[in-house]
C-alpha positions as CSV (number, residue, x, y, z in Angstrom):
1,X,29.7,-69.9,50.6
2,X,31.8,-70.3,47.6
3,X,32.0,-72.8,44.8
4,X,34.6,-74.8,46.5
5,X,32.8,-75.5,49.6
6,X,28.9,-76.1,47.5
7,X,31.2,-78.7,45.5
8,X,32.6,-80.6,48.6
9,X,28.7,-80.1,50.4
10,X,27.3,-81.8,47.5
11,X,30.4,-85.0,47.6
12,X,29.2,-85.3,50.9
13,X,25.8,-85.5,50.0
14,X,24.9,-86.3,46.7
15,X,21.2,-86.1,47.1
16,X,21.5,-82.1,47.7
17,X,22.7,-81.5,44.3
18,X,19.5,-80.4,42.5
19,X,18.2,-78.4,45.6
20,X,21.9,-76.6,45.2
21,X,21.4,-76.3,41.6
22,X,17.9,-73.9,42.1
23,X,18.7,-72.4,44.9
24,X,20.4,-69.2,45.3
25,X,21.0,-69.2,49.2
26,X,21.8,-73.0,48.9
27,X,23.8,-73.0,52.3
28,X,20.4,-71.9,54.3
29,X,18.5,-74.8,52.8
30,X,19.6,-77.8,55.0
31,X,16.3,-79.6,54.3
32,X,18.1,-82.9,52.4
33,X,21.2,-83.2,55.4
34,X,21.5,-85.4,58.3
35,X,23.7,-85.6,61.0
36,X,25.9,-87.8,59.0
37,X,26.1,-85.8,55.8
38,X,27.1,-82.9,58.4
39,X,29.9,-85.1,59.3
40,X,30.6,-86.0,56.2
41,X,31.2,-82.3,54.7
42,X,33.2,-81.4,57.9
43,X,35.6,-84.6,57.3
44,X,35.9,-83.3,54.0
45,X,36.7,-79.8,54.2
46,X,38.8,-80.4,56.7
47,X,40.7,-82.9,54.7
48,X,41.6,-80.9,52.0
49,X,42.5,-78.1,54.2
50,X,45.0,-81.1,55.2
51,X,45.8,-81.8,51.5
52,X,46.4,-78.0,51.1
53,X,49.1,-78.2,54.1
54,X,50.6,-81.0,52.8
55,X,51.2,-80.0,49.4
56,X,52.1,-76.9,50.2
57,X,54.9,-74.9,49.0
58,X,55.1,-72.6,52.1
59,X,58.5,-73.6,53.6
60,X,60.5,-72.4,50.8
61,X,59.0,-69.7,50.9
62,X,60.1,-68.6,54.1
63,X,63.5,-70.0,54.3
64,X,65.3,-66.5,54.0
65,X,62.7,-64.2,56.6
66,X,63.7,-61.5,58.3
67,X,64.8,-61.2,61.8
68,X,61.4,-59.9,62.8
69,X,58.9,-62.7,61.5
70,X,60.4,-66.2,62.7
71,X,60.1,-68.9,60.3
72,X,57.4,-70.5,62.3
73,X,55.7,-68.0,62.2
74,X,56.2,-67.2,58.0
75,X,55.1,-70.9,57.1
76,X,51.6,-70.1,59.6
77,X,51.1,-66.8,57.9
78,X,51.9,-68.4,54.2
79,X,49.6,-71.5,55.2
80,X,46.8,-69.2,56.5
81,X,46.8,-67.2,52.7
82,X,46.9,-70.5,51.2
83,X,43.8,-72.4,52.7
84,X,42.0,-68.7,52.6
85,X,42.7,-68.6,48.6
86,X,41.4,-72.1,48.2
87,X,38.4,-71.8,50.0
88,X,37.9,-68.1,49.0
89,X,37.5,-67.0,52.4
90,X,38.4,-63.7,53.1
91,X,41.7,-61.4,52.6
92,X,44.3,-62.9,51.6
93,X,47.9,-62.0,49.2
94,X,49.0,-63.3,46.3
């Protein structure tokens, strides 16, 4: 897991900072959550995933595509690098 994802696990529940802070494999050690912490964490990545969609620039990016890749389908793709980048999952392009 990166960074972004540890900071938004430990928002959700605050109690798990110092096991986070000493513990390399922090996302394998799921001793201090509860069902409701889960929740919260999910509520929260998914919510800035949302934040990330909403904010985004992705639109203009696409308004001139080529005849090949639809619009629709430019603002997906430029989304999809967008939310990868902030949650550093994976390939993505600059």
């Amino acid at each position: 897991m990166n960074e972004q994802i540890k900071q938004l696990a430990i928002k959700a529940n605050p109690s798990s900072k110092q096991i986070y802070d000493v513990a390399e494999s922090w996302p394998y050690n799921c001793a201090a959550w509860s069902g409701e912490d889960l929740s919260n964490l999910v509520e929260l990545v998914v919510q800035e995933t949302l934040d990330i969609v909403n904010n985004s620039n992705s639109a203009n990016q696409c308004m001139f595509t080529t005849y090949d890749q639809s619009v629709v389908g430019c603002v997906r793709k430029a989304l999809d690098q967008e939310i990868r980048k902030h949650f550093n999952l994976g390939k993505y392009d600059n």
